[in-house]
Structures are given as C-alpha cells and as structure tokens.
ZAMARGU-4260 file (C-alpha; in steps of 0.2 Angstrom, whole numbers, plus 5000, padded with zeros to 4 digits):
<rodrens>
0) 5412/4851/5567 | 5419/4834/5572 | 5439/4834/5576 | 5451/4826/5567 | 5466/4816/5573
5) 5479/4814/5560 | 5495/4801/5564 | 5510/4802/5556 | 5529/4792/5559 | 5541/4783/5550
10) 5548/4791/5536 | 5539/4808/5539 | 5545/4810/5553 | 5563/4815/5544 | 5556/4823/5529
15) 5555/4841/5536 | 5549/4850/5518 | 5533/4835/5519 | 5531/4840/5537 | 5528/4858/5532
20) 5518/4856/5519 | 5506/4844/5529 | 5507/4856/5543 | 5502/4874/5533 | 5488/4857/5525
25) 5483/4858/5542 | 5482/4875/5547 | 5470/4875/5532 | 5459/4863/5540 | 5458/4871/5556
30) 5448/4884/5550 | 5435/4874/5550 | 5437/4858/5562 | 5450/4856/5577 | 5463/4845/5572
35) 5474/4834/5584 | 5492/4827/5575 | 5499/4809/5586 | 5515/4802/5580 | 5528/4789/5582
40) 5545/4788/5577 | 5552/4772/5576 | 5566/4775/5563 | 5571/4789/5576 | 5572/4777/5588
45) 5581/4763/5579 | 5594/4777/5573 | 5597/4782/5592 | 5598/4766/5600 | 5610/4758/5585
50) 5622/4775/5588 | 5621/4769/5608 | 5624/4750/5603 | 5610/4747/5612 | 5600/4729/5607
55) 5585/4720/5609 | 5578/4704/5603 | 5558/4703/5596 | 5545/4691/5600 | 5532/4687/5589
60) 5536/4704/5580 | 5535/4714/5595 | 5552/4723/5599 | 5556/4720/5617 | 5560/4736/5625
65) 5570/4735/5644 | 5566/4750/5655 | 5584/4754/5653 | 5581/4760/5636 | 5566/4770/5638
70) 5575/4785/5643 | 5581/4788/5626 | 5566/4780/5619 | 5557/4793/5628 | 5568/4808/5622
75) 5568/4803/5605 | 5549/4804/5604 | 5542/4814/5616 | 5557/4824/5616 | 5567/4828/5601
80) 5552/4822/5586 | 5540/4829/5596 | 5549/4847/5597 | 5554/4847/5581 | 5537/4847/5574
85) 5530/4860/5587 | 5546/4870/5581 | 5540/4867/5562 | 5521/4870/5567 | 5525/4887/5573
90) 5535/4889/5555 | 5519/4887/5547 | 5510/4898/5556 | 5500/4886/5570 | 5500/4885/5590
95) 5507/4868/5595 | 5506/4861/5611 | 5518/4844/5613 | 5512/4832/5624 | 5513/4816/5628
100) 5501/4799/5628 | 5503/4804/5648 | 5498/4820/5651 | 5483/4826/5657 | 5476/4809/5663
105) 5470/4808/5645 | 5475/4791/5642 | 5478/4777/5653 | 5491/4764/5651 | 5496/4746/5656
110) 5510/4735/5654 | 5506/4725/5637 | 5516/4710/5638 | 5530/4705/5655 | 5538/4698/5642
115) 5541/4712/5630 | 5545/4725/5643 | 5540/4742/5644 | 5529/4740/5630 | 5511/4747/5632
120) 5492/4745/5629 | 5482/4762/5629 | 5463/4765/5633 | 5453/4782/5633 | 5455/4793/5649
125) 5450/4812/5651 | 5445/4824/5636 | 5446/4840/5649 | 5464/4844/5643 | 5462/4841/5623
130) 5444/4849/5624 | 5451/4865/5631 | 5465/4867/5620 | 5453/4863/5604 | 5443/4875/5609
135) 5456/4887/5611 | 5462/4882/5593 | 5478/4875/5597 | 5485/4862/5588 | 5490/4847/5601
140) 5503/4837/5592 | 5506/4821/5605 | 5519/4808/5605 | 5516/4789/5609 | 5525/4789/5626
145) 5512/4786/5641 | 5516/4779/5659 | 5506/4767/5671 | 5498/4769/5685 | 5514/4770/5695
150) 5521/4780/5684 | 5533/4768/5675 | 5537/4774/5656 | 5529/4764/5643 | 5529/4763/5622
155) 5515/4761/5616 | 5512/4758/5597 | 5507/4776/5588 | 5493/4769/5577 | 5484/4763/5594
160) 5490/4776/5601 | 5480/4787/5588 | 5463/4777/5590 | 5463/4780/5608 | 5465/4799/5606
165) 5450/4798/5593 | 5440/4789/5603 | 5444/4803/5616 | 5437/4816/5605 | 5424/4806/5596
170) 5437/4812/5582 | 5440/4804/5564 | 5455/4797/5561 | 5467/4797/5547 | 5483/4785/5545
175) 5495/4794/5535 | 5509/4785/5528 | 5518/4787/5512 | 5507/4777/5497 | 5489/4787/5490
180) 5480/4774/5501 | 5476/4755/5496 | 5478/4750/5478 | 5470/4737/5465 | 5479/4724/5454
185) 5481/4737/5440 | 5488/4750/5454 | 5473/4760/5454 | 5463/4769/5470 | 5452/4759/5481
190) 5441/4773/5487 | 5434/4761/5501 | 5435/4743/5507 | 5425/4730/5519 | 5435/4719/5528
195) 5430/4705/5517 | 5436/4714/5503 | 5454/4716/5513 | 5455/4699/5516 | 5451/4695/5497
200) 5464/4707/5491 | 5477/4698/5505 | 5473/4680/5498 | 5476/4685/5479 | 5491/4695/5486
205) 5485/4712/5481 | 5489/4719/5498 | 5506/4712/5505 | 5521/4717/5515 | 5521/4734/5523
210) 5504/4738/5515 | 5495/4724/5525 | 5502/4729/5541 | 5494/4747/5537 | 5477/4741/5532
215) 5478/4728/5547 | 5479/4742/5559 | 5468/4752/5551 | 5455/4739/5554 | 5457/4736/5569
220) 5455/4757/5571 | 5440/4755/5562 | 5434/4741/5572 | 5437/4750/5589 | 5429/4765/5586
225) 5417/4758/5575 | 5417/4769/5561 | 5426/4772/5545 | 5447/4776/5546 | 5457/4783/5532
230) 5474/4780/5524 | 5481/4793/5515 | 5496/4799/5508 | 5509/4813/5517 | 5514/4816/5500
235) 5500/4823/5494 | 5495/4834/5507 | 5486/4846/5495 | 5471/4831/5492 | 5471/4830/5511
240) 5462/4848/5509 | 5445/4835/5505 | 5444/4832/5526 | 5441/4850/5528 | 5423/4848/5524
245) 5425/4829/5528 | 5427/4824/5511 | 5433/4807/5507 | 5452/4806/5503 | 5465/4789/5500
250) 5455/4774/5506 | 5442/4773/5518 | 5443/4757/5528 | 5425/4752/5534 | 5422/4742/5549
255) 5410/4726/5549 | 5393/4732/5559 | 5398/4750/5558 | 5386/4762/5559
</rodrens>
C-alpha cells in the first residue's frame, strides 16, 4: 500500500490531547500503509526567540533568519517539538524515530535566498533510510531543519518540506491544519477543487487570509508531485481514518495536467 506523509505545525504543535488523538488516528493507519508525520513549529519558534529578545526583519514575507539564531531555531524544531512528539508517539503505542530534513542524505538542501539568510530550498535525496524504517513499521516523525552541502544549518519551510519527503517515497500527502478543509460561500465542504476553481473562489473572496496561504501551498504540493494533496483538519482526526483505505477526507486539491 502507498505511504503516507502527513504534516502538521502551528497551533498543533501546542495541543498535546490533539497530538494524541492524531497519533493513536495514526497508529490505526499503520495497520495498513506506512505512515511518515513532518512538521514545523513556527509559533515555537517565535515564542523562543521573543523570550531571547532575539529579531529579525521580513522581506517579501519571508522572515530573515541569521545563522546566529538557528541554534535555537534548530532546538526548537528538531529538538524540543520534535521529541515531544516521539515522547507522545510512544504514549500512544507507536515506535518513532526523530529525524531531521538532514539525516540520512535523504534530502538535500540549498541556500534559498542570500538575502534571507539561513533559509532553505529542499529537493528529493535518498529513500534507503525512510524505506527501511517503513519497512520495519516505524513511524519517522521529521522536523523541517536540513543543512547544505557544507553542512551549514538551514530552515526550510515544513509544507515544502513535506512535498519533498513525499516525493521521496512516492507518498500522498496530507496538509493538516486546523479547519475540515476548503469551504464554500455558505460554509459548506469542497470535497475537491482545480486550480481554476481556487483562483475563482480567491477573486469572489471565498478563500482569503490564512486559508489561501493553505491552499497556495497545497497547490504548489499538488503541482510538484503532480498528483492530488489533501487538507484536512487536526481536529477531526477520527474522519482522517478514511486514508487508511485511501478514502477521500477534507479537500482534495487537484493539480492541472495531473494524472
């Protein structure tokens, strides 16, 4: 059965009864397709380097991050969000491995932007590590962190992040954020949508703020690995039971030319 790469952040990442109950959803699904779980943290990290009084500027919505801040960026992530939610994965019965965007050579990372510092891009690497933990049914839960070529620390953003690891393992990938998945005027369930359909429901303002940013990048996701993404809910994890058998769930975003 075709693995599944789930990605998580933001406010999940400090709901600890959600992360639970996405987690024994999880172990559920494993009895019948190897799943992979990648997430971000960015409220994390935004707590953490506010406490250290520690700033920096954005450019073109990008937050610049200097190298001097990617120690803590880097334990926050790949350290203390990531073993927290090996610790609650064992709670609920599974066998995590934490690991990071640059272990195993299974990504490989670039500097994004100069200007924005240690930002970074990620493309596919090597599938031996992932492969052999799937087939050993563990669970690898991997934070967004990744380093370059000379090893330099880098951030790279958790949703591109998640595509990478998908396209890895040939995966499909669901966005898990807090809302059921795309809604109509009258607040009801898109089960699927085109990307002229998105772009229809951006100019009537039907999709807006932080749901347009979510169904941009799962889009792009779409686009990149050329077949359908899904956004979910965290919430609900009960209905996420559906990608067990690969039902559909939330909103299935479909990529132009997909096939």
């Amino acid at each position: 059965m075709q693995a599944l790469v789930i990605k998580v952040g933001g406010a999940f990442m400090q709901a600890e009864q959600a992360a639970l109950d996405l987690l024994k959803v999880i172990a559920d699904i494993q009895q019948t397709r190897p799943v992979i779980l990648v997430h971000g943290g960015g409220p994390m990290v935004e707590e953490l380097l506010a406490a250290l009084n520690l700033k920096s500027e954005k450019i073109n919505g990008l937050r610049v991050t200097p190298d001097e801040h990617m120690a803590y960026i880097t334990g926050a992530l790949a350290g203390t969000a990531n073993k927290q939610l090996c610790g609650l994965a064992i709670k609920s019965g599974l066998s995590p491995v934490g690991l990071s965007l640059a272990d195993g050579g299974m990504v490989k990372c670039a500097v994004l932007d100069p200007k924005l510092g240690a930002v970074g891009t990620a493309t596919a690497g090597e599938a031996k590590l992932l492969s052999t933990l799937l087939s050993a049914a563990f669970l690898p839960i991997i934070s967004s962190i990744g380093a370059d070529e000379q090893g330099r620390l880098l951030n790279v953003n958790a949703d591109q992040a998640a595509t990478v690891i998908a396209q890895l393992t040939r995966a499909d990938l669901v966005l898990l954020s807090d809302v059921p998945g795309v809604l109509n005027a009258e607040k009801q369930l898109l089960e699927s949508l085109t990307e002229d359909q998105i772009q229809q429901l951006i100019d009537t303002n039907v999709i807006r703020d932080g749901m347009q940013v979510k169904v941009k990048a799962a889009l792009d996701a779409a686009s990149s690995l050329q077949h359908p993404v899904t956004i979910a809910s965290w919430k609900s994890p009960e209905q996420l039971l559906g990608l067990k058998n690969r039902q559909s769930v939330g909103t299935l975003i479909i990529p132009e030319n997909a096939s």
